[in-house]
N, C-alpha and C positions, 0 to 999 in steps of 0.2 A: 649321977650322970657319968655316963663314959668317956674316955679321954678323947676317942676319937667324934663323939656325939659333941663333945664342950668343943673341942677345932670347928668342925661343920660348922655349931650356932657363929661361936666368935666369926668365921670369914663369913657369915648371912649377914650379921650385923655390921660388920667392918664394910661392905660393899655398899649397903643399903645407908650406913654412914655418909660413907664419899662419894655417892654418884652426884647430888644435891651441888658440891663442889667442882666436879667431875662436867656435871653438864653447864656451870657457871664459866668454867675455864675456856670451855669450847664456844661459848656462845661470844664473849669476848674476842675473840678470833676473827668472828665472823666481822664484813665490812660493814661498817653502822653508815646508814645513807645519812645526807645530810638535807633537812629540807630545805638549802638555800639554794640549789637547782632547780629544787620543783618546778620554778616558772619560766622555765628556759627550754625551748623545744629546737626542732629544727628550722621550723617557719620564723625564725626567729632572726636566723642570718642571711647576710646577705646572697652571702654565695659560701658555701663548703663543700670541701672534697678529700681526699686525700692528703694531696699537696700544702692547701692554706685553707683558712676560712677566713670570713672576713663581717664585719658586724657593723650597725648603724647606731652610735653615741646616743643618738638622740632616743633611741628604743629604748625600753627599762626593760630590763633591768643594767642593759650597757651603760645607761647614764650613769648611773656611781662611778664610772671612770672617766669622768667629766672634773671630777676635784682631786685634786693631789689627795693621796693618802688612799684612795676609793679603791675596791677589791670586790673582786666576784669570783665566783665555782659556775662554771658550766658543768651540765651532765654531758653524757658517753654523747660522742659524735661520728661521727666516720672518720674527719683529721684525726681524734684521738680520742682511743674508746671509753679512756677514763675521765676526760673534758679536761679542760683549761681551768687553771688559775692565774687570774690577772691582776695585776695594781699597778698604779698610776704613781710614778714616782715621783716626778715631777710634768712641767709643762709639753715639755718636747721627750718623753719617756712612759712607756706603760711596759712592765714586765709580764713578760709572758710563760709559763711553766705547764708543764703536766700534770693533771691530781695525781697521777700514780706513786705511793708510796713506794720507796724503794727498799723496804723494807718487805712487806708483806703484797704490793699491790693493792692495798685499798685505798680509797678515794680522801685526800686532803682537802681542809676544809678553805677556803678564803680567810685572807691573810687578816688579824685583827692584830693591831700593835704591833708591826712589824716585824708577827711571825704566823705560818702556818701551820696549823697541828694537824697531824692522823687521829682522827679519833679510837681507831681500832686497838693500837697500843701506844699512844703519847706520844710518838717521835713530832719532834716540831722544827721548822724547819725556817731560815733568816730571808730577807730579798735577795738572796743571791743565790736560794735556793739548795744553801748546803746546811744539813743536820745540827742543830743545836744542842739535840738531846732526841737521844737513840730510844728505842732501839737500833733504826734507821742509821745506816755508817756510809752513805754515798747521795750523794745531789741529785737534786731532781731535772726532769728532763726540761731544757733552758729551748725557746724558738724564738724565732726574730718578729719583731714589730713594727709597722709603718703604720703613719700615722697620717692620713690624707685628707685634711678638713675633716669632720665628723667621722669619717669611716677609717676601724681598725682594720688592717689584714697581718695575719698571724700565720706566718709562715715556718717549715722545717728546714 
C-alpha cells in the first residue's frame, strides 16, 4: 500500500471512528423535554398574557403547590416561552422562576430537594435560583407571586 493510499484509509477510518461520538455530543445539546409539563396546557389557567398569568390551586396539576416543599414545570406559555418553575416554600410564599437555563436556554426541570437541574448539561440550580453547579454561571429569571385564597398570579 502507498503512503498516500495508507493516509486516505486511516482519515476513512478515523472519521467513520468518531462520528458515533461526534453525533452523541450533538444530541446532548439538544433540549431533553421533560414529561412533567405534558399535562399542563393553556386552558389550564386562569387568565395569561404577556404581563402575568395566574392559575387555580385547586387544578392539578397546581395543587402540588398546596404543601410546603411542592414544585411544578409548566410548558412554553406566552408570559414565558419557556414556562415557569414553581415551589412553595412556605405558607405565605411560592417562588416563582423561568425554565430558561441561562446557560444554553433549555428548559429546567422542577425543583426536587431543593434544587433544579438542566437536564441538557447538569447545571442545577438552589431556591434562590442561583447556579450551584455549572455549567450555567448566572440566576435564573426570579417574578413576583401573590397569593389570593387559592389563586396564584405570577407576575414580571
Amino acid at each position: 500500500m502507498k503512503r498516500r493510499e495508507f493516509i486516505g484509509e486511516a482519515c476513512r477510518f478515523a472519521v467513520l471512528c468518531s462520528s458515533p461520538l461526534a453525533l452523541s455530543a450533538l444530541q446532548s445539546c439538544e433540549d431533553v423535554k421533560s414529561n412533567e409539563d405534558d399535562s399542563i396546557n393553556d386552558d389550564d389557567f386562569i387568565t395569561i398574557n404577556r404581563n402575568f398569568i395566574e392559575f387555580d390551586l385547586n387544578k392539578v396539576p397546581f395543587d402540588k403547590l398546596k404543601k410546603i416543599n411542592g414544585s411544578i414545570a409548566t410548558g412554553s406559555n406566552d408570559f414565558d416561552s419557556n414556562g415557569l418553575l414553581l415551589f412553595r416554600l412556605s405558607e405565605n410564599l411560592i417562588l416563582a422562576f423561568s425554565r430558561r437555563c441561562t446557560h444554553a436556554g433549555a428548559s429546567v426541570n422542577a425543583f426536587t430537594n431543593g434544587s433544579a437541574r438542566c437536564p441538557s448539561h447538569g447545571s442545577e440550580f438552589d431556591l434562590d435560583g442561583i447556579p450551584v453547579r455549572g455549567p450555567a454561571s448566572s440566576k435564573l429569571d426570579q417574578y413576583k407571586v401573590e397569593i389570593i385564597d387559592d389563586t396564584i398570579k405570577v407576575s414580571k
